[in-house]
LOSELO-414821 format. One record per residue (C-alpha): residue in three letters; z, y, x. Coordinates in steps of 0.25 Angstrom, whole numbers, plus 5000, padded with zeros to 4 digits. Example, Ala and Ser with C-alpha at 12.3 -4.5 7.8 and 13.67 -1.06 7.14 Angstrom:
! LOSELO-414821
ala503149825049 ser502949965055 
This chain:
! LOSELO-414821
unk503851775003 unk503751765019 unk502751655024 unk503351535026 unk503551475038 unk502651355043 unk503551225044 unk503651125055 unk502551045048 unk501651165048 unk501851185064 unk501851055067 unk500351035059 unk499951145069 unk500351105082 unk499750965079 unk498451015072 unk498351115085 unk498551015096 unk497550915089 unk496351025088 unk496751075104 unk496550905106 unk495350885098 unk494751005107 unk495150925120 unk494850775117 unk494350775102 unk493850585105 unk495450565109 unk495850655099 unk495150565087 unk495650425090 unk497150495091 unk496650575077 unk496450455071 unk497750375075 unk498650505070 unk498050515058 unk498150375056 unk499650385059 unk499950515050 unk499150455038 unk500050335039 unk501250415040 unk500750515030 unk500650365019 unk501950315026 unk502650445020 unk502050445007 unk502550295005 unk501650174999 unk500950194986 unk500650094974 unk499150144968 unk498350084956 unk496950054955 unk496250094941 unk495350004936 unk494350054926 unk493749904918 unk494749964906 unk494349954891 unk495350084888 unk495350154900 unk496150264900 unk495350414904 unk495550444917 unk496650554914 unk497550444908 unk497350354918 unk497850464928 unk499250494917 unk499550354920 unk499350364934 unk500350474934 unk501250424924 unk501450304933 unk501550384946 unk500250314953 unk499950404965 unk498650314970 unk497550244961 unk496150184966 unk494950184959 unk493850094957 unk492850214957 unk492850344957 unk492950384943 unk492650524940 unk493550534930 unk494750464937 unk494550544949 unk494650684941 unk495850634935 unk496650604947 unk496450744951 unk497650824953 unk498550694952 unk498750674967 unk498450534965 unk497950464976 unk496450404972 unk495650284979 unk494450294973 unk493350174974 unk492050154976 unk491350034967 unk490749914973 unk489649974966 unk489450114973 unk489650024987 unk488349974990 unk487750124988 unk488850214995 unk488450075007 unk487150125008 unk487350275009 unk488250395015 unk487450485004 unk488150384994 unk489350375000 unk489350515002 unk489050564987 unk490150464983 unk491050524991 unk490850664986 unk490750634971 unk491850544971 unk492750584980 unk492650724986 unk492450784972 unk493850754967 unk494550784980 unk495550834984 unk496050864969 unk495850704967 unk496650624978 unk495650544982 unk496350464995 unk495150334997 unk493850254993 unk493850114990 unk492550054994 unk492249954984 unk493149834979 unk493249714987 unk491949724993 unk491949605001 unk492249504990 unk491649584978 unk490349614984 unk490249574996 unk488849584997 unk488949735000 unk490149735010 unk489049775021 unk488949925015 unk490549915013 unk491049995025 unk489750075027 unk490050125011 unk491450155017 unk490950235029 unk490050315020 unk491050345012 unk491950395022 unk490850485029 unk490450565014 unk492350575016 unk492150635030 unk491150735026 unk491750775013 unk493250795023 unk493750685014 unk494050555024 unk495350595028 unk495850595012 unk495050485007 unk495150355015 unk494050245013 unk494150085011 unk493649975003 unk494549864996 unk494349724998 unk495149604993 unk496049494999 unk494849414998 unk494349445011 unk495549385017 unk495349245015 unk496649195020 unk497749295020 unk498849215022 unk499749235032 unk499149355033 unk499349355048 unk498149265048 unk497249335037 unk495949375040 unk494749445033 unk493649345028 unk492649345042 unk491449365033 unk491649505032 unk492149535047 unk490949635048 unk491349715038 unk492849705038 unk492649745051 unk491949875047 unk492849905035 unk494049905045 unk493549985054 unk493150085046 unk494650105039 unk495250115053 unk494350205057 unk494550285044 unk496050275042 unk495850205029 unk496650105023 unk495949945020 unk495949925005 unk496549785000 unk496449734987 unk497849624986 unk498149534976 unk499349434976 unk498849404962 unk497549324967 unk498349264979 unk499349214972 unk498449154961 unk497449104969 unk498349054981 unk498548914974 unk500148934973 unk500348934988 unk501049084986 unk502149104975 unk501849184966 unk503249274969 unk502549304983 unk501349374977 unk502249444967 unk503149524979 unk504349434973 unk505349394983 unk505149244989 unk506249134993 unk506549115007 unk505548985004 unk504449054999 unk504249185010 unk502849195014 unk502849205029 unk501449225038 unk501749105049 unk500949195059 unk502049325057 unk502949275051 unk502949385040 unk503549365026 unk502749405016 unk503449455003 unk502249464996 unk500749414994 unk500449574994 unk500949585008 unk500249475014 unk498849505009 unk499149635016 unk499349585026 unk498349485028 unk497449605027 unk498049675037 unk498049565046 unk496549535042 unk496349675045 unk497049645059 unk496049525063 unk494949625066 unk495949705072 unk496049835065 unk497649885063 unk497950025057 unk497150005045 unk498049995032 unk498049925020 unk498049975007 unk498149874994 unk497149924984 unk497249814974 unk498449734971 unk499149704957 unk499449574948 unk498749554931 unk499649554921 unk498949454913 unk497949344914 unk497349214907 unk497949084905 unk497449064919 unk498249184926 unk499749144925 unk500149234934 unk499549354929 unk500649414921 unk501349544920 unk502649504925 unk501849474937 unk501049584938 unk502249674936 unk502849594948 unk501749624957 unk501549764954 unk503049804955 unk503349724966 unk502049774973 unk502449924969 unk503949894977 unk503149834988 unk502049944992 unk503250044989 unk504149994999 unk503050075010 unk503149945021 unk501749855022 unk501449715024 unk502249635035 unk501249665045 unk501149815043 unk502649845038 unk502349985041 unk501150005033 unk501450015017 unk500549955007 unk499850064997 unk499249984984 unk498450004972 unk498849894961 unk497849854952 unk497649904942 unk497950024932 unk497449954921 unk497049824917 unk495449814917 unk495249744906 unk493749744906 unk493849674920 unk493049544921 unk493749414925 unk495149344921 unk496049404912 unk496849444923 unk495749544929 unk495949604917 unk497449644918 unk497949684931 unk498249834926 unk499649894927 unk499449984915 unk498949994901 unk497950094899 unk498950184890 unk499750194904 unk500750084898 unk501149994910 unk500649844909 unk502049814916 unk503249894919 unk502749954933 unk503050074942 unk502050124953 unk503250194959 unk503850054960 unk504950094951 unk504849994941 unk505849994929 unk507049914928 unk506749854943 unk507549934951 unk506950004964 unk505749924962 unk504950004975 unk506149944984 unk505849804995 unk507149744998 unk507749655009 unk508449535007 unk508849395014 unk508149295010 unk508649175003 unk508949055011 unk508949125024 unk509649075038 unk511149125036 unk511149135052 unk509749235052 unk510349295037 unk511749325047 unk511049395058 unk510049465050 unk511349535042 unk512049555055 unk510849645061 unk510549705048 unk512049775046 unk512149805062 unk510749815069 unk509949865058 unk510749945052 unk510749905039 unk512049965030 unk512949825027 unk513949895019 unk513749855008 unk513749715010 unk515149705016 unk516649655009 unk516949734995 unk515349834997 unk514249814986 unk513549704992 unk514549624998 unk514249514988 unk513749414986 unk514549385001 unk513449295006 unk512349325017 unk511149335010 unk511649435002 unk512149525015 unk511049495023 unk510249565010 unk510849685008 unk510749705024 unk509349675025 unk508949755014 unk509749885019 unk509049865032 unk507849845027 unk507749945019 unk508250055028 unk507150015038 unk505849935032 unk505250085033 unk505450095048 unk504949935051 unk506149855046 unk506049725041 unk506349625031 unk506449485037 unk507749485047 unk507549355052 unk506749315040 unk508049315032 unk507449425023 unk506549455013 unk505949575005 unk506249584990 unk505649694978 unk507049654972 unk508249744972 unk509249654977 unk510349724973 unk511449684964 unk512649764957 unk513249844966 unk512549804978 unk511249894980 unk510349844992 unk509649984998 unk508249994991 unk508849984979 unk508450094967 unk510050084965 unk510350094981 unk510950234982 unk510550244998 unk508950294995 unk508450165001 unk507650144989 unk506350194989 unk506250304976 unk504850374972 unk505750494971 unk506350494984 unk505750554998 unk505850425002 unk504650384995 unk503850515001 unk504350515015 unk504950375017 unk505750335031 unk504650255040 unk504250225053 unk504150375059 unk505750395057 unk506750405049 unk506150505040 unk504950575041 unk504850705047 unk503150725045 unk503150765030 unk501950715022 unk501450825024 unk501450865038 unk500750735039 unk499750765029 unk499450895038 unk499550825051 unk498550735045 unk497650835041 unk497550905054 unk497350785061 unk496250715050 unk495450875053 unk495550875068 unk495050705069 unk493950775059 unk493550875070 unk493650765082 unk492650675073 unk491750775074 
């Protein structure tokens, strides 16, 4: 066979990884501050093309816990790309191998205060538990403790020095621009997150939030939330519905508006980002992204735990799944989608505490599910369960309703057919339903590119498919368009976003581009 030609991507690598090394030899300190904005920018589009992921952390307080081999099966079985760890368990870790899953792994509260003290530490641990399992385990981050400021606060002061060994042994082992560092800390440290627009982190720990952020900026990483709707809801004293915490649709009555924004919040999951993010803002970082590493709901609890049931924590889970699917972020940061680990695989059952500690798992250990639910956000008999729709909302002004139709079918384009005399949708004849159908096709066709759902605060996001006999709204599992969002489809692999109607920069080019670059900022660091 003749040697094959390179392709545009192959020249284009070239050209780009040539003009940066002739720009390295002629300004290498301008060259590094322009480095690390380019390689910020193609790692989030890199992610932006992959689309949003649901993980699962594995918990390990588990009478029967399955050997590390099943515990992988089920993991594939269920199509779960991404797990955290609590440690590094040897066993685990060789497991994972070969699997392409994408691991966090952890280091204990316990291992902190050691790896704190010491770059030799930080650097054996590094080696033994990281670098020996890669690349053949895909190893992508290290959690720093859990919750350090709350559980532990006595040893917060070795936190980001700990973080910064850690990082330094990556360096020299050629492993910081594959595996990201963090540390996750709780809600707790946000004493007042709502509205968000006014949260703040607790001033106590200024000092060393100040330091933690500084370092993820100046690493590229991610900061590491822990959220759970379950514990604000139950301890919030009845001042939030319990609809609100459970991504349920709300009454026109009931909407959760920041007074400062004005942003409707559809969820208790979307505010508490939120509130971090605008907590992260006060000290005036930006560019640093959030990703949630603990969020879920128990399926049981005592006599004290009402609403620790299995209905409820298959609502949570399945409307969380939709939501991180649908690749948008919180009000504040539209454009930047949500990756999540739910906790947990199993339920821990040797866990201390109330009897809702002790049940939070989504799976059995004989790979059973506790309630029906799909990671890939296809759950049974619910239709396109990974799909965010657009609706009026109920009791809305006719006159804004009226107005908002008229420059959803003319300005913004969205397709009105099927909402005129004798088409699918045309009934029920009223406003409400019109204005729906209008808002949803608009809003589905643009969300991706910075659309909106509020038109004139008329509407409102719902996880439920508001379609109705022949009347199939776009988004819809049965919609025939492709709106939908399909683990199958390329959609799901190169999805329409803010750099274009579609994506010319193939994954990988931009995993090439970002390797020529992360090498050439490698010799500017020098």
């Amino acid at each position: 066979m003749g040697k094959e030609l390179p392709t545009v991507y192959d020249l284009l690598v070239c050209k780009i990884g040539l003009i940066l090394l002739t720009t390295v030899i002629l300004d290498g300190m301008k060259l590094k501050k322009w480095l690390e904005s380019v390689l910020l920018l193609l790692v989030a589009m890199l992610s932006g093309a992959l689309g949003a992921f649901v993980g699962v952390n594995i918990g390990t307080d588990v009478s029967d816990l399955p050997s590390a081999a099943n515990v992988v099966a089920i993991l594939k079985a269920h199509q779960i790309g991404h797990v955290r760890l609590y440690d590094a368990n040897a066993h685990m870790l060789q497991a994972l191998s070969n699997t392409g899953i994408e691991v966090i792994v952890g280091v204990t509260n316990e291992e902190l205060l050691r790896i704190g003290r010491s770059p030799s530490v930080a650097a054996a641990w590094v080696n033994k538990n990281v670098a020996a399992y890669m690349p053949s385990t895909n190893i992508t981050a290290i959690a720093v403790g859990s919750q350090v400021l709350t559980i532990i606060p006595k040893i917060a002061p070795v936190l980001v020095p700990a973080m910064n060994y850690l990082h330094k042994a990556l360096i020299a082992a050629n492993l910081n621009f594959r595996v990201k560092v963090s540390t996750p800390q709780s809600m707790d440290i946000i004493p007042r997150p709502f509205p968000p627009s006014t949260a703040a982190f607790n001033s106590s720990w200024n000092s060393t939030i100040y330091q933690l952020l500084q370092f993820l900026r100046n690493t590229n990483s991610s900061y590491m939330l822990n959220a759970y709707p379950y514990y604000g809801y139950t301890k919030g004293d009845g001042i939030f519905p319990i609809e609100y915490a459970l991504f349920r649709s709300l009454p026109s009555v009931k909407q959760i508006v920041d007074p400062n924004t004005l942003f409707h919040y559809n969820s208790m999951f979307d505010a508490m980002v939120d509130a971090t993010y605008y907590s992260i803002g006060a000290f005036n970082f930006d560019n640093i992204p959030i990703i949630v590493t603990e969020t879920g709901w128990p399926s049981f609890g005592g006599a004290d735990e009402p609403d620790a049931t299995s209905e409820n924590a298959e609502s949570y889970n399945t409307n969380l799944i939709r939501r991180v699917l649908n690749d948008s972020g919180p009000p504040s940061q539209p454009k930047i989608a949500i990756n999540t680990y739910i906790y947990e695989l199993f339920n821990e059952d040797k866990r201390n505490g109330p009897t809702s500690e002790k049940n939070w798992g989504v799976f059995y250990t004989n790979g059973s599910t506790v309630y029906p639910l799909s990671f890939s956000g296809s759950v049974q008999n619910t239709g396109n369960s990974s799909a965010v729709f657009c609706v009026a909302k109920d009791g809305a002004d006719t006159d804004k309703l009226q107005a908002a139709l008229n420059w959803a079918c003319g300005q913004g384009q969205a397709n009105c057919a099927a909402i005129q005399a004798g088409r699918p949708c045309y009934l029920p004849n009223n406003l409400k339903s019109h204005a729906s159908y209008a808002y949803n096709d608009y809003y589905q066709k643009m969300h991706n590119a910075g659309g909106t759902c509020d038109f004139d605060g008329t509407a409102m996001v719902t996880y439920e498919d508001p379609s109705y006999g022949s009347c199939v709204y776009a988004g819809s599992s049965n919609s025939s368009g492709g709106a939908g969002r399909s683990s199958s489809s390329t959609a799901a692999i190169a999805p329409m976003g803010s750099f274009g109607a579609s994506s010319n920069l193939q994954v990988p080019i931009l995993q090439s581009l970002i390797s020529v670059i992360s090498v050439i900022f490698a010799l500017v660091s020098l």
